[in-house]
N, CA and C of each residue as an Amber inpcrd file, in Angstrom:
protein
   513
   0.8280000  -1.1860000   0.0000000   0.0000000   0.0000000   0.0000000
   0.8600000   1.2320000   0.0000000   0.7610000   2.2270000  -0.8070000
   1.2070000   3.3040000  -0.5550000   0.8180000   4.1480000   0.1400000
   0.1100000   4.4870000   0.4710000  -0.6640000   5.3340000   1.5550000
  -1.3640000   6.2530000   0.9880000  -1.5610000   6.3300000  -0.3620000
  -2.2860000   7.3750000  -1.0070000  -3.3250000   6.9640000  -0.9470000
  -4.4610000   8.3110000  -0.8800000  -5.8460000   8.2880000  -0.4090000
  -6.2110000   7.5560000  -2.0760000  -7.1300000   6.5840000  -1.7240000
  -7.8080000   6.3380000  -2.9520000  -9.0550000   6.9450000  -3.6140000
  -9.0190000   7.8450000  -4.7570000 -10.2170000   8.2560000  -5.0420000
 -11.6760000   7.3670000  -5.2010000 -12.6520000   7.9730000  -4.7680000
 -14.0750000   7.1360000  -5.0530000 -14.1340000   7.3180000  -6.5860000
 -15.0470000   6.3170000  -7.1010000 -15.7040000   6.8930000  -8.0810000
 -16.9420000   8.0010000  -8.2230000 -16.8390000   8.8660000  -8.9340000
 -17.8390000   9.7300000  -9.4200000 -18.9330000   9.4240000  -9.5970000
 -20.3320000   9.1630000  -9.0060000 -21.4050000   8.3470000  -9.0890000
 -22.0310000   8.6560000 -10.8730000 -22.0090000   9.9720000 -11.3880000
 -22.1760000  10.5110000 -12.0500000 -21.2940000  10.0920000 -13.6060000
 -20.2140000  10.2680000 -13.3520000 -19.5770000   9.6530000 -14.0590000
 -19.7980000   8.0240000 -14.5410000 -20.1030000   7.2820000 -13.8360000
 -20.1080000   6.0510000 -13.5960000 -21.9690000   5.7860000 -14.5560000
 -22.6990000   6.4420000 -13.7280000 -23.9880000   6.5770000 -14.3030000
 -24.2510000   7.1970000 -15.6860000 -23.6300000   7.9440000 -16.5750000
 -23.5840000   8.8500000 -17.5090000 -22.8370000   7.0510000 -18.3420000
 -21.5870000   6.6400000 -18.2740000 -21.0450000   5.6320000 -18.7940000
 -22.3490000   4.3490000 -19.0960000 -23.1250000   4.1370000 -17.5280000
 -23.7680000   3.0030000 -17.7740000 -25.1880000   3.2270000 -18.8940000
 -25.6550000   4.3360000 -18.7170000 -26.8330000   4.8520000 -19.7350000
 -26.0430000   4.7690000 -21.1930000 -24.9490000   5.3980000 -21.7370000
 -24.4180000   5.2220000 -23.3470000 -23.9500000   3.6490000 -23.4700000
 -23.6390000   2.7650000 -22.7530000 -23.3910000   1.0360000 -22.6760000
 -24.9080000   0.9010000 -22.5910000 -25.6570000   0.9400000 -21.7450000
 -27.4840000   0.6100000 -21.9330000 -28.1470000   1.0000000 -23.0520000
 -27.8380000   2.0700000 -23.6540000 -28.5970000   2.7120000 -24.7760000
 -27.9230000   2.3080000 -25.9220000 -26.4370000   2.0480000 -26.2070000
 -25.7890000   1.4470000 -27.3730000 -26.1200000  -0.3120000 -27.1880000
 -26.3140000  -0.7450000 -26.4350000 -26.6600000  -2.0420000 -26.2670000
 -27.9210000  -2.2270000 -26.8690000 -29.1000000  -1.7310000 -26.3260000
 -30.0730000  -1.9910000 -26.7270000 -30.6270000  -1.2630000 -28.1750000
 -30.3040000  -0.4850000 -28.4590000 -30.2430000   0.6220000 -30.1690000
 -30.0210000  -0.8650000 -30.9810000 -28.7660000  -0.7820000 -30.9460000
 -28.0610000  -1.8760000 -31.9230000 -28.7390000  -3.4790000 -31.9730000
 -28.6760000  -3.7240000 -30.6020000 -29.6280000  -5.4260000 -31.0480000
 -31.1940000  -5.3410000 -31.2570000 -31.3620000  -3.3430000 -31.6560000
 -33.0060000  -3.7830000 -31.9180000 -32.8660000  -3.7110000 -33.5080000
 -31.3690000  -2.8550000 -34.2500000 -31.4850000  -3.2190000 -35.5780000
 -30.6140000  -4.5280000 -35.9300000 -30.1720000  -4.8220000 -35.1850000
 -29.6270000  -6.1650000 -35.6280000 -30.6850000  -7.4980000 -35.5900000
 -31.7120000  -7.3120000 -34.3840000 -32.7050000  -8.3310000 -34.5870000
 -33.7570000  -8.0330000 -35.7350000 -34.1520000  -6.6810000 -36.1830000
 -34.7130000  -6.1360000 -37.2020000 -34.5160000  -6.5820000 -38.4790000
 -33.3880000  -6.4140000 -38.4250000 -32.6830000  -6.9330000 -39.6340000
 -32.5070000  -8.4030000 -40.6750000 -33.0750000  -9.6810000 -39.9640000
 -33.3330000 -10.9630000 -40.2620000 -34.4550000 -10.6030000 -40.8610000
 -35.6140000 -10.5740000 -39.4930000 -37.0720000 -10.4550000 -39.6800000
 -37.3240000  -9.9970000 -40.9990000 -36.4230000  -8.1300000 -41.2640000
 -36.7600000  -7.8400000 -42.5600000 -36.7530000  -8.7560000 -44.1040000
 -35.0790000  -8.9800000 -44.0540000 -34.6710000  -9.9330000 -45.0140000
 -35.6720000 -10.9780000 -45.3930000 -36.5820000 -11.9230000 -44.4850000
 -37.5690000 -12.8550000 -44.4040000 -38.3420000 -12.3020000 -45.4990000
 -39.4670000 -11.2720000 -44.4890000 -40.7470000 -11.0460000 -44.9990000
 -40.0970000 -10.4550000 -46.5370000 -39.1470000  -9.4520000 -46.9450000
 -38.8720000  -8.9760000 -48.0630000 -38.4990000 -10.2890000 -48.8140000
 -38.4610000 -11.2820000 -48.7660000 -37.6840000 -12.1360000 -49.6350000
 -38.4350000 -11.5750000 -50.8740000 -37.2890000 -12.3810000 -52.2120000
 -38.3040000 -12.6940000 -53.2580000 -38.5140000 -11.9030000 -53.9850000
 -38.2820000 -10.3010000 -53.6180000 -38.5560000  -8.9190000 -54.6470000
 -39.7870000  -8.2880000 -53.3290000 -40.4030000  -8.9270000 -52.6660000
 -41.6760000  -8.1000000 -52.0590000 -41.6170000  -7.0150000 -51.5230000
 -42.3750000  -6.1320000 -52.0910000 -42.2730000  -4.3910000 -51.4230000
 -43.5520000  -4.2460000 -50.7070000 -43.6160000  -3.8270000 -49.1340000
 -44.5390000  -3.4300000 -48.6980000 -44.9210000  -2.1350000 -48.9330000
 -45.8610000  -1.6200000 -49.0510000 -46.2560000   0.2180000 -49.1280000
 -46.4440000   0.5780000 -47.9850000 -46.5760000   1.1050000 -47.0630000
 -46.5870000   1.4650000 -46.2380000 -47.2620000   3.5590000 -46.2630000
 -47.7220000   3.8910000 -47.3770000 -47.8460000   5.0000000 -47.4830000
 -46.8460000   5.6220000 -47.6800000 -46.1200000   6.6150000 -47.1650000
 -45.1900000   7.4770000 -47.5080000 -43.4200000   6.5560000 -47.5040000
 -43.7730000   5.4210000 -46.7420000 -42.4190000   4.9620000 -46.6210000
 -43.0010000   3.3070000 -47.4900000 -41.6550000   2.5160000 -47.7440000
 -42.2610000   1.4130000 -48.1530000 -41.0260000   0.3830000 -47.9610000
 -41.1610000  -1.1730000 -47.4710000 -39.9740000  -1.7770000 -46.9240000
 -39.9250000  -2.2230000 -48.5400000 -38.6350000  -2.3290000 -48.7610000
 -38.0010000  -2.5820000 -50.0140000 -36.7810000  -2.9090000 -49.8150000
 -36.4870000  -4.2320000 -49.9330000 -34.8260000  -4.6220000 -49.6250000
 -33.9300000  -4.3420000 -51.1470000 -32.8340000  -4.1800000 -49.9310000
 -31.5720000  -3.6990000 -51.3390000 -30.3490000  -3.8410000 -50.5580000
 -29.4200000  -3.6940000 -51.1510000 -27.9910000  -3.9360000 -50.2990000
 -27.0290000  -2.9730000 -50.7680000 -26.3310000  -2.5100000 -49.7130000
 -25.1720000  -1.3890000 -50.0860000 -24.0050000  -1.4360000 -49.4770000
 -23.2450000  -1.8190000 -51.0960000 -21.6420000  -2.1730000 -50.4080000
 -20.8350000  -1.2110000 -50.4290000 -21.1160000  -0.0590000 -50.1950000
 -20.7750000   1.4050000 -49.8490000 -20.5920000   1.6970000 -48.6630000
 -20.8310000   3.3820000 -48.2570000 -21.0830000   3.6370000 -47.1360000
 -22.1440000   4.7350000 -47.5760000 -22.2840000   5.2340000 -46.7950000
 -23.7300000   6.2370000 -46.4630000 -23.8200000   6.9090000 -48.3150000
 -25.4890000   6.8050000 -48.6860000 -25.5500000   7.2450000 -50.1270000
 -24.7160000   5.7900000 -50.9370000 -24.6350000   5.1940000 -51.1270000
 -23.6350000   4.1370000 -51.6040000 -22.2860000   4.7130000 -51.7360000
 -21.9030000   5.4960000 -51.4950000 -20.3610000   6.1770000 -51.6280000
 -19.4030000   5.1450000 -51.3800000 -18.5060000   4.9690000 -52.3210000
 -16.7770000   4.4130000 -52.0480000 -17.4480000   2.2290000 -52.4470000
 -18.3940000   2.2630000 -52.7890000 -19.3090000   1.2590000 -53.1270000
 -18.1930000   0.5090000 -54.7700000 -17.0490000   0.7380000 -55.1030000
 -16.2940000   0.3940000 -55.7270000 -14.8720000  -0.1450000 -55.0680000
 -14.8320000   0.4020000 -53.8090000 -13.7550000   0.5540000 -52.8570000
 -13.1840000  -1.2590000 -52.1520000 -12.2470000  -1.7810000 -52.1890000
 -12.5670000  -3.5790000 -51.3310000 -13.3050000  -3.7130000 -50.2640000
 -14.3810000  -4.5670000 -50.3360000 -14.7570000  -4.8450000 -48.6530000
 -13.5550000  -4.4320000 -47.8370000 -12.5760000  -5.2570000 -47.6410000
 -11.8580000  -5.1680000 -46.6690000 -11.2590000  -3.3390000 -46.3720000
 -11.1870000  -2.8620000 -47.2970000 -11.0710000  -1.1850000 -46.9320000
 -12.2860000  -0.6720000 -46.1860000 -13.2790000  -0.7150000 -46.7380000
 -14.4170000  -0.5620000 -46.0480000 -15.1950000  -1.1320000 -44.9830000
 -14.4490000  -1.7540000 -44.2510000 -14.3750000  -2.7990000 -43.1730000
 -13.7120000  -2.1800000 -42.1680000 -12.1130000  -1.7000000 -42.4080000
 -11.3120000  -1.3710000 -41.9470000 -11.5710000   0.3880000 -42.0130000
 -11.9430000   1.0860000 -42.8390000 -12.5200000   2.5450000 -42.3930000
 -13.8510000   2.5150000 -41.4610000 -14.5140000   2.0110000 -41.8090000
 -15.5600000   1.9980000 -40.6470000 -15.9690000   1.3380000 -39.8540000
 -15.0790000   0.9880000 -39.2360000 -14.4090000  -0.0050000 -37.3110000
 -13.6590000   1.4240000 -37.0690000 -12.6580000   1.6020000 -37.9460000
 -11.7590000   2.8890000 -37.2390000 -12.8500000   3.9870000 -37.1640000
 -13.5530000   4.4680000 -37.6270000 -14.5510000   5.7440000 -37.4930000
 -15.3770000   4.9500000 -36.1870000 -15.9030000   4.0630000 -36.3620000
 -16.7320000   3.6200000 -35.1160000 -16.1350000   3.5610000 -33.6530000
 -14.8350000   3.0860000 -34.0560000 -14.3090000   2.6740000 -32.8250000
 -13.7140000   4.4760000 -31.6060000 -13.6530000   5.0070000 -32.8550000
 -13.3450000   6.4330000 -32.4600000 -14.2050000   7.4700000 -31.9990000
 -16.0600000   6.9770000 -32.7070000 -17.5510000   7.5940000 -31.8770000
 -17.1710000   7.1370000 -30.6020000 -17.0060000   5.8990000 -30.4010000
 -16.7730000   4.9840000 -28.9790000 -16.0440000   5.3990000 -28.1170000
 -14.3750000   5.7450000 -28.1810000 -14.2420000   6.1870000 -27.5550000
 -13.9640000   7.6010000 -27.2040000 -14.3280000   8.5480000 -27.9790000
 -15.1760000   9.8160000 -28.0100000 -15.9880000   9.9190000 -26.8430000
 -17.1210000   9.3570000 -27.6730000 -18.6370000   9.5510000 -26.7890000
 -18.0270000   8.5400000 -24.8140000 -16.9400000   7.9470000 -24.9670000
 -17.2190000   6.6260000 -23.5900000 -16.6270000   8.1360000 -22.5910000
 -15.0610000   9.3730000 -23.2830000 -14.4630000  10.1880000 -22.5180000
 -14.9890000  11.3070000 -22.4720000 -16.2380000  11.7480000 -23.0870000
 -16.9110000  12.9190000 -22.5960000 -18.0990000  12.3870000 -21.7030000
 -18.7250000  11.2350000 -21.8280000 -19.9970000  11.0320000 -21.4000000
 -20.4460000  11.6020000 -19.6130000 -18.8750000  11.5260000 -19.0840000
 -18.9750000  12.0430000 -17.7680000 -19.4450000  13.3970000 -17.5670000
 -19.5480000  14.6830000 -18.9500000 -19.3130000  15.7350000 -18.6940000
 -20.1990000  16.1570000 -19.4210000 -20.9410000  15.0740000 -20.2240000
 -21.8720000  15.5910000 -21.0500000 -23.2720000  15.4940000 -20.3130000
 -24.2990000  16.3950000 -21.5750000 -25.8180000  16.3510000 -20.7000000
 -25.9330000  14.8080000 -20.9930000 -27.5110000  14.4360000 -20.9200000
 -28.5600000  13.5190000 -21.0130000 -28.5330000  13.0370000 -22.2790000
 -28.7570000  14.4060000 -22.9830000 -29.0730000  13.9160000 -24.3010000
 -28.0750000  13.9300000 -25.3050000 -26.9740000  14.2150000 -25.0140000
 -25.7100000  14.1750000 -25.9540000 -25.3260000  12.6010000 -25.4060000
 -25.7880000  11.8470000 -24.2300000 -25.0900000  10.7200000 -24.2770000
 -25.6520000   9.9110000 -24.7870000 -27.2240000   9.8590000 -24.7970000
 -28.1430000   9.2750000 -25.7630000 -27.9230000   9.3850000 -27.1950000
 -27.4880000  10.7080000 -27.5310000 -27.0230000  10.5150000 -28.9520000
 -26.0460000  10.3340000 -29.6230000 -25.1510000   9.9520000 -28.8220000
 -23.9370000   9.3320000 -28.7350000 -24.1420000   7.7760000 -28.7020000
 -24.9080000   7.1460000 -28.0240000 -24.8940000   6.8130000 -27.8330000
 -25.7360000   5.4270000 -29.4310000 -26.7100000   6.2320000 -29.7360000
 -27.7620000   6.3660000 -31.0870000 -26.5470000   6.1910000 -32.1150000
 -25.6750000   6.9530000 -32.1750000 -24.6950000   6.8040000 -33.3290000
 -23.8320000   6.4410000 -33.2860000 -22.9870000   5.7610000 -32.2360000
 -22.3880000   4.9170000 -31.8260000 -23.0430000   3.2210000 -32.7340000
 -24.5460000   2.9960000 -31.9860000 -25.4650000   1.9730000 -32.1140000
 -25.3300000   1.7360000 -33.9040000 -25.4990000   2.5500000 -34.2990000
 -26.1440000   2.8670000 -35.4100000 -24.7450000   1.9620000 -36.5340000
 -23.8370000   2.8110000 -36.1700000 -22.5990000   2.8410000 -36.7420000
 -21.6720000   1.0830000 -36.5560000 -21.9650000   0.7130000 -35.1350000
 -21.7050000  -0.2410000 -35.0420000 -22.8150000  -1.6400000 -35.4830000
 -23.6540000  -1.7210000 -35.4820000 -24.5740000  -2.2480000 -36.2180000
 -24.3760000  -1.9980000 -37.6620000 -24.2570000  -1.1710000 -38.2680000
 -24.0040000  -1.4530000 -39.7920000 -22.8740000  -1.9770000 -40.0460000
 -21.8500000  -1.8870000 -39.3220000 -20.1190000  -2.8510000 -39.1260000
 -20.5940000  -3.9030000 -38.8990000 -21.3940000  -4.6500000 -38.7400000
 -21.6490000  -6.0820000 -38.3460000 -22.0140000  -6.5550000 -39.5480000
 -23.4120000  -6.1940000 -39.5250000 -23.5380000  -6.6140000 -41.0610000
 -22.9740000  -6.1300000 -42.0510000 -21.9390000  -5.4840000 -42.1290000
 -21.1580000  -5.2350000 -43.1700000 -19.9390000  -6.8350000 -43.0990000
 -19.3210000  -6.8340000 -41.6210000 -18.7440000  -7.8790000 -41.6390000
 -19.3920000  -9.2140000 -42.0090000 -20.9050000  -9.7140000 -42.1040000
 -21.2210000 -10.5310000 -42.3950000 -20.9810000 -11.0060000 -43.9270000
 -21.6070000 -10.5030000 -44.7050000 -21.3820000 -10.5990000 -46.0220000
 -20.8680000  -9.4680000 -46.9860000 -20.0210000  -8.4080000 -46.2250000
 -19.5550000  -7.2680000 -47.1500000 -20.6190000  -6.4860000 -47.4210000
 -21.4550000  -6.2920000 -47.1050000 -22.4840000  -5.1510000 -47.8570000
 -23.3720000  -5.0360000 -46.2110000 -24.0420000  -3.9550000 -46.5690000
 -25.6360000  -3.9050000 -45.1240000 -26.3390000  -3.4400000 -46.0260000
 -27.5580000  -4.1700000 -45.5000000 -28.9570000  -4.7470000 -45.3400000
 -29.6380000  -2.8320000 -45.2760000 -30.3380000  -2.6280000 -46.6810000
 -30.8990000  -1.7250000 -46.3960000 -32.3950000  -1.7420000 -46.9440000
 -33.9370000  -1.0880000 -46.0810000 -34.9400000  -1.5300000 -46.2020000
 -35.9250000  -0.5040000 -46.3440000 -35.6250000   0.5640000 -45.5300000
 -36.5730000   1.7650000 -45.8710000 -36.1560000   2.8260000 -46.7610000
 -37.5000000   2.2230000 -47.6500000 -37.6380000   3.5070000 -49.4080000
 -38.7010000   4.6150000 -49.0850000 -38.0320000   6.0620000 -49.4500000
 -38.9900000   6.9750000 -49.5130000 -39.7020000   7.1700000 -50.5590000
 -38.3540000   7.1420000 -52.0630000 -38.6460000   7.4500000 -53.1330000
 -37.9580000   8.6890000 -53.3510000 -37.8300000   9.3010000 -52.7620000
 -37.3180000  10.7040000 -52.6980000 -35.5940000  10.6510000 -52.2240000
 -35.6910000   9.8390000 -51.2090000 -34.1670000   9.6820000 -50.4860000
 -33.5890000   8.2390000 -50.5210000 -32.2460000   7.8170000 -50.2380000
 -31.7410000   6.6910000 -50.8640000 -32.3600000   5.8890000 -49.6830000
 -32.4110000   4.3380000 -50.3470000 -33.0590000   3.5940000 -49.4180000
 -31.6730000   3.3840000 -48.2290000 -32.5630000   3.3690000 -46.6410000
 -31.9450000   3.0720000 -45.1900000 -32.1520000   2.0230000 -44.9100000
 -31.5600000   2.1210000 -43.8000000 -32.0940000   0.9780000 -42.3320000
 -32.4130000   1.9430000 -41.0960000 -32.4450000   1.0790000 -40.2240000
 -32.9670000   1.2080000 -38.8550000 -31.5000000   1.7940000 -38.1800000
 -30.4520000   1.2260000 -38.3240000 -28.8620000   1.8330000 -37.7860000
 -28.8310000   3.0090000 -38.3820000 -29.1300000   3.0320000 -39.5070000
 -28.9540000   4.2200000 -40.7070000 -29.8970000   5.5190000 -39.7560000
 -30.8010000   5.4130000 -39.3990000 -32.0370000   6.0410000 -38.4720000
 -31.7590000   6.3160000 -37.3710000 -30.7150000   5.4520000 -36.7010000
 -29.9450000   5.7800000 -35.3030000 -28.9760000   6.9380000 -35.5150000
 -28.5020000   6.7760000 -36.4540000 -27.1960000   7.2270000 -36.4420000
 -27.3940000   8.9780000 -36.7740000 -28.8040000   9.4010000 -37.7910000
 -28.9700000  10.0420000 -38.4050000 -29.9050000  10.9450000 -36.7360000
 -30.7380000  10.2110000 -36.3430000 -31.5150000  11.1040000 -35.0850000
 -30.3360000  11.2810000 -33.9910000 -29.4140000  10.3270000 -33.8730000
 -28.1850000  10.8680000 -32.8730000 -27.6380000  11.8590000 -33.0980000
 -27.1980000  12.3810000 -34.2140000 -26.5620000  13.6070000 -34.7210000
 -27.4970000  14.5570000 -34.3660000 -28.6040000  14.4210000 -34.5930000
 -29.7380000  15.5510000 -34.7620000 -29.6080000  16.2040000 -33.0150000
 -30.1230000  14.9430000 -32.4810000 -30.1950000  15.1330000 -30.8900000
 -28.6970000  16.0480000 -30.1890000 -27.0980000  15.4090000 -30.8280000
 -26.3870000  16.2230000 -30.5120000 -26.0950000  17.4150000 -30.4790000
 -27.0720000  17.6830000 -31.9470000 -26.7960000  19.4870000 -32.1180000
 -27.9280000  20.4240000 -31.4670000 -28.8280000  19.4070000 -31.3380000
 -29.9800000  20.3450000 -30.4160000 -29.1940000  20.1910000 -28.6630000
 -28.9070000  18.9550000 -28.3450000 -27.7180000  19.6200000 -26.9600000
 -26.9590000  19.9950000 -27.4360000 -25.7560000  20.5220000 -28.2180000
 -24.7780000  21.6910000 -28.3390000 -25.9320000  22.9360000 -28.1260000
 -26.6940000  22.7680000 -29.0040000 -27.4620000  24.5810000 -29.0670000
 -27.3840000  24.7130000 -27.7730000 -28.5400000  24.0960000 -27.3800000
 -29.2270000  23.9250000 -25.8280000 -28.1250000  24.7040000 -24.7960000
 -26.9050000  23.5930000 -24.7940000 -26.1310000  23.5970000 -23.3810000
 -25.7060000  24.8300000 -23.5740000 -24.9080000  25.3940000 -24.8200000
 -24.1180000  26.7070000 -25.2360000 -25.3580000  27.6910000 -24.9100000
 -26.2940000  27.9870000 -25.2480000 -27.7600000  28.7880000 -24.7930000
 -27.6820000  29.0080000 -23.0960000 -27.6370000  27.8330000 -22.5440000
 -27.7450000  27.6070000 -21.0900000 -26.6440000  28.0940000 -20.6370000
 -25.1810000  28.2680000 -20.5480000 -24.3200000  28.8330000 -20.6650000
 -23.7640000  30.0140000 -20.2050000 -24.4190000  30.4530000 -21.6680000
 -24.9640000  32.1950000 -22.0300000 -25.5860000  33.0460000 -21.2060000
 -26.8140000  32.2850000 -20.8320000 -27.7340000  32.4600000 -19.6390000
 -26.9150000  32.7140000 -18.4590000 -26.1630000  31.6990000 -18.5700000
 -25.4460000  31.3920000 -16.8820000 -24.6130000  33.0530000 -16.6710000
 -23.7320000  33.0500000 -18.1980000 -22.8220000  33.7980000 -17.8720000
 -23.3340000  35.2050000 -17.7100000 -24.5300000  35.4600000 -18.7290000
 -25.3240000  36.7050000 -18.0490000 -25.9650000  37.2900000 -16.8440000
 -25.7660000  36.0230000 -15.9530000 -26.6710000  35.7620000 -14.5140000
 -25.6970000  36.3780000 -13.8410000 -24.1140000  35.8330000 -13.9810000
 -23.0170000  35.9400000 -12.8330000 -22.6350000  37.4490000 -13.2860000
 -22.9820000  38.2300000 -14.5170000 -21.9920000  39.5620000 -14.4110000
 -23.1160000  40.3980000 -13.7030000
């Protein structure tokens, strides 16, 4: 023993960590279990309508928009683990300091991002199902990843707003 006082943990800290591990846990195995089910019912060519949206399977050995979709699996394997792995540990060293909802959406695009790396590792391509007609067909990760961002910039506004406030309070 050295005699140095041992720090506690930060309850806060600790709690902020377990909500982005709870919320990337459960995000991701709801599009990864999604993701069979779809493949099933779509077999075959079948398009559901759904009104404005419609499930329509297709596959994209790209990345977001089919981009770099000429590029080797294995490059595109290996760029997006390194981009994912870097949301991860991003979002794991602010989460102590961040609000609520930046860890949730961190947490969303984290999910999102790592779920399409899976099934990308499965057969080189991910599984994509929702057609607008208007915009390229998604998934459900694709949907995580896209409302996580959203959510982050409404907490940047937010917290920087709150801030502002603060700092107008103290002069």
């Amino acid at each position: 023993m050295s005699g140095d006082p041992v720090t506690p943990p930060v309850p806060g800290r600790r709690r902020a960590r377990t909500v982005f591990v709870a919320a990337t846990a459960v995000l991701a195995a709801a599009a990864l279990i999604v993701e069979p089910l779809i493949r099933a019912v779509l077999a075959g060519g079948r398009v559901i309508d759904l009104g404005m949206l419609q499930l329509r399977l297709t596959y994209n050995t790209g990345v977001a928009f089919s981009l770099g979709n000429q590029l080797p699996t294995p490059v595109l394997v290996a760029v997006t683990v390194t981009v994912t792995a870097g949301i991860a540990v991003y979002a794991w060293r602010t989460a102590p300091t961040s609000s609520a909802a930046a860890v949730i959406g961190f947490a969303a695009i984290f999910a999102g991002a790592a779920a399409n790396v899976i099934d990308r590792l499965v057969d080189g391509k991910v599984t994509d199902y929702l057609h607008t007609g208007w915009w390229p067909t998604f998934n459900l990760a694709d949907t995580f990843i896209t409302c996580g961002v959203a959510l982050l910039l409404v907490s940047l506004f937010v917290d920087s707003r709150s801030a502002g406030t603060r700092e107008k309070a103290t002069s």
